[in-house]
N, C-alpha and C positions, 0 to 999 in steps of 0.2 A: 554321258555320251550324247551322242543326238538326237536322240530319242526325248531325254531330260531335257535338251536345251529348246526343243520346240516345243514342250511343253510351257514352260516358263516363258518363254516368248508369245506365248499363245496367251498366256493370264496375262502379260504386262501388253499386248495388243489390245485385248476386249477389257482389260477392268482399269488399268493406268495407261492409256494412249498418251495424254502429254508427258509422261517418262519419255513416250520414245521419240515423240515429236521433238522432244524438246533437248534432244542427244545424250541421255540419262545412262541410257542402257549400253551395257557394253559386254561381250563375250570375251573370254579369254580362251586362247589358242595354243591349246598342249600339244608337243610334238608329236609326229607319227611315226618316225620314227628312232631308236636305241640300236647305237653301231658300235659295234665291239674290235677293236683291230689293234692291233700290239699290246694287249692288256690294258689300251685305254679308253676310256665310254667316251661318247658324244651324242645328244639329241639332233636327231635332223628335224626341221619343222615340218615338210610338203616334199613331194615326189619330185616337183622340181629343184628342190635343195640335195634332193638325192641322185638324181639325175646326173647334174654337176658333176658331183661327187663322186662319181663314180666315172664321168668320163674324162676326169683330170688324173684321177688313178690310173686308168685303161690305156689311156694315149702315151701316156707317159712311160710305159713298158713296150711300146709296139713300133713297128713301122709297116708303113702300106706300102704295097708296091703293084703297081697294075701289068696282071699280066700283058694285055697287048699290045705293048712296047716295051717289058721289060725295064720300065722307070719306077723308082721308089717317089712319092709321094712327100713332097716337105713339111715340119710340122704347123706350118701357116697355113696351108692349106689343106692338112687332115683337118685342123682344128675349125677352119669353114665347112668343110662335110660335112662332119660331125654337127656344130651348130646347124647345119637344116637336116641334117636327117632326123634330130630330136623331135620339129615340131610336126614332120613328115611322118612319125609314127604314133604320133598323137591323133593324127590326120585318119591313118593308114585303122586306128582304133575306135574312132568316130564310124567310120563306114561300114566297117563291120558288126557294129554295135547295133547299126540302122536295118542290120538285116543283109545290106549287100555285100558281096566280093568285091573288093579294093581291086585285085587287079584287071577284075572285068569292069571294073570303073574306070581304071585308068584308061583300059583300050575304048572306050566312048569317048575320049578325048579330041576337041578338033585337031588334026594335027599339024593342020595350016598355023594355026593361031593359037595353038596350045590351050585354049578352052575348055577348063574341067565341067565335066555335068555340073551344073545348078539341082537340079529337081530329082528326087529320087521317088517311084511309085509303087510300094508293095501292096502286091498284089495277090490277094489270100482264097483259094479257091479249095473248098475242104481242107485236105490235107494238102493240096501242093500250095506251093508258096514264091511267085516269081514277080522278078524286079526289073522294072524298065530305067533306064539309066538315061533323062533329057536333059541336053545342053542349055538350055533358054528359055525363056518366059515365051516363046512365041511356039517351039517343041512343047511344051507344055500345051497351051493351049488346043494345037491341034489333036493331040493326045487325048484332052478330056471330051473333045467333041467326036472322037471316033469310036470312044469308049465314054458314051454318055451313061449305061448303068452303074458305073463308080460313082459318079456325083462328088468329082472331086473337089468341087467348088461351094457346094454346098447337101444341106440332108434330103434322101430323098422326098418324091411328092407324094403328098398325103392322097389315095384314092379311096373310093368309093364312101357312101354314107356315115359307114361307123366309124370311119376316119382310121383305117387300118393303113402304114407305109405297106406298097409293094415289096412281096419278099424277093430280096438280093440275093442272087448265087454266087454272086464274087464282091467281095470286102476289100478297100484300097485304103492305104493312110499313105498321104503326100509331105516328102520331106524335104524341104527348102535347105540345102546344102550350102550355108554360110560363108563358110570359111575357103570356099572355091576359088574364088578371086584370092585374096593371099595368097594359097596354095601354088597359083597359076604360078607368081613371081619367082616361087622359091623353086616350081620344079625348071626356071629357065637358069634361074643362077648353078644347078645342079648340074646343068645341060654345058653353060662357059666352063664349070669344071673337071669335063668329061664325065659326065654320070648319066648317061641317058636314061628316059622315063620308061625305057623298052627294059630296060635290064631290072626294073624294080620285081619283076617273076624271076623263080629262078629259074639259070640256064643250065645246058646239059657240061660245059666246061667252066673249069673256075675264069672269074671275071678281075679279082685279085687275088693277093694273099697278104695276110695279115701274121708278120713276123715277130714273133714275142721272143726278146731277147734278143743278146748277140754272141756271135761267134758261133763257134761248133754247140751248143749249149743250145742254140736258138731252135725255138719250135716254129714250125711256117704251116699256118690255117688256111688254105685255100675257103675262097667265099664264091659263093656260085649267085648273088645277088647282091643288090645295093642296100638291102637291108640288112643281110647278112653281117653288114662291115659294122655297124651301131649294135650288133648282136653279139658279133666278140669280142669289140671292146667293152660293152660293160660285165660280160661274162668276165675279161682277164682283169676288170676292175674290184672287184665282188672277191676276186680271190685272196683269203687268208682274211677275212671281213666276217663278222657274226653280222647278222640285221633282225630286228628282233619290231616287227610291224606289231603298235599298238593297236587292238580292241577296244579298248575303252580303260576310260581313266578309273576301271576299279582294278586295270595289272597295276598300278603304281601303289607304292607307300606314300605315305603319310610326306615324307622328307621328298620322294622323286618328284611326288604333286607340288609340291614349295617351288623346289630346286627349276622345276621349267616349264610350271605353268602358271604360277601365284606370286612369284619373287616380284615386290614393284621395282625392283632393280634392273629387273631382267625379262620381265612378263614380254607378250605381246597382246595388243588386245584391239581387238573387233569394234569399232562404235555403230550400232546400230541408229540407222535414220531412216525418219517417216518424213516424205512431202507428196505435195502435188503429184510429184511424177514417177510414184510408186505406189501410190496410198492402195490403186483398183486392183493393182495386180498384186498387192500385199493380202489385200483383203479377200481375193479370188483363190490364193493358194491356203490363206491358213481357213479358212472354208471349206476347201475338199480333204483337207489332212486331217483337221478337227471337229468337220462337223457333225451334226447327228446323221447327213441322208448317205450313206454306205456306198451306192451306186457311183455317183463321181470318182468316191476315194478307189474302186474300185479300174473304173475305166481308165485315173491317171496312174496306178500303178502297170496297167497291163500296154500303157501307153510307152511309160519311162524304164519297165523292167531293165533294157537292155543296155541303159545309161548306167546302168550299175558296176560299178569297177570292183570294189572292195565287199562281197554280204557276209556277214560273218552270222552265221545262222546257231 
């Protein structure tokens, strides 16, 4: 598992560097997941293979229809929804990851200019724990100068003789929200297809319904949100599907480790590369992961906890 592969990556870092400078080293990429569906298997490789998978399934049993005009949706245009709403809840997973409410993210938005927050500021005060939500580098700025004991910008200053920092009553860690600009794009093309940004909370009456099957037979899902709609398509996708999410390559035999991770027929595989413009920050991570001083490895876990999708404890 990954546990083993950073390890081994760690010896062939610090004892054979030109292995990896010199593109030697290579991982192989076992699926994650075993889908079972008509008595027949298949490997998925990644969440986005599964993803897919599931909404070519889902769509393909349904039809949308919006309630507020009573119009069914065509399948060219579910199938553009659909493509942004995937990366829209990847989005929607990021931010709450980070600690804040997506939807009270959203409402921070400009709504002149559709401008999602940049900056996000937790802000950690004993037990309570609150999050300011800034548009720009320049909201920002003014922020940290209003609130100069965060020291968002840098550690605080050392006083007196013994060279003790001033004790902080409030704790901030400043998060640079990347993918905001994307995001902007896709919540406008959302907007040309009638999906407003307002409706991503749910509302008090359904917004569509999502009609699985036809005829008298047909079931009709009312959705009271925009996420809702990527929620029962891959819910009616899933249906009559086993998914059997690997742990680690000791659930496999002998044959399934051949068959879709080792086959050179069939493998995929990883080539790892050292240069110039990885070497610091190669050398910065397997450092806090491997080294002897605990306190780093300590602080970047309590840093990344929350980027944790999968802990299999």
């Amino acid at each position: 598992g990954s546990h083993i592969r950073t390890l081994l990556l760690t010896f062939f870092f610090r004892q054979m560097p030109e292995l990896v400078k010199r593109g030697h080293i290579y991982v192989a990429q076992p699926p994650l997941y075993q889908v079972t569906r008509k008595k027949r298997e298949e490997y998925v490789q990644n969440d986005e293979e599964m993803d897919a998978i599931l909404l070519e399934l889902g769509s393909g049993e349904i039809t949308l229809r919006n309630v507020s005009d009573n119009t069914k949706v065509d399948s060219d245009k579910l199938k553009q929804i659909l493509g942004l709403l995937v990366p829209m809840a990847k989005f929607a997973d990021i931010i709450r990851r980070h600690g804040a409410d997506f939807e009270t993210y959203l409402q921070h938005r400009n709504t002149e200019t559709g401008e999602l927050p940049h900056y996000l500021v937790i802000i950690r005060e004993g037990n309570e724990v609150n999050v300011k939500y800034l548009l720009d580098r320049d909201t920002l700025a003014n922020f940290a100068r209003e609130n100069a004991d965060l020291h968002l910008f840098g550690k605080p200053e050392v006083e007196g003789a013994n060279g003790t920092a001033p004790k902080q009553t409030r704790r901030a860690r400043l998060i640079e929200v990347h993918e905001a600009h994307g995001m902007k794009a896709r919540f406008k093309q959302l907007d040309e297809l009638g999906l407003h940004v307002d409706h991503f909370s749910s509302q008090d009456k359904p917004l569509f319904e999502v009609i699985e099957g036809d005829g008298d037979n047909a079931k009709v899902h009312p959705v009271f949100s925009i996420p809702g709609i990527l929620d029962k398509v891959m819910e009616i996708g899933k249906r009559g599907m086993e998914i059997k999410r690997f742990k680690g390559l000791g659930e496999m035999n002998a044959k399934q480790l051949f068959e879709t991770t080792m086959d050179p027929n069939k493998r995929t595989l990883l080539q790892i590369k050292l240069d110039e413009s990885n070497a610091h920050e190669a050398e910065r991570i397997f450092t806090i992961l491997m080294g002897d001083v605990v306190e780093p490895r300590k602080h970047f876990i309590e840093e990344n906890a929350l980027n944790v999708r999968n802990l299999d404890v």
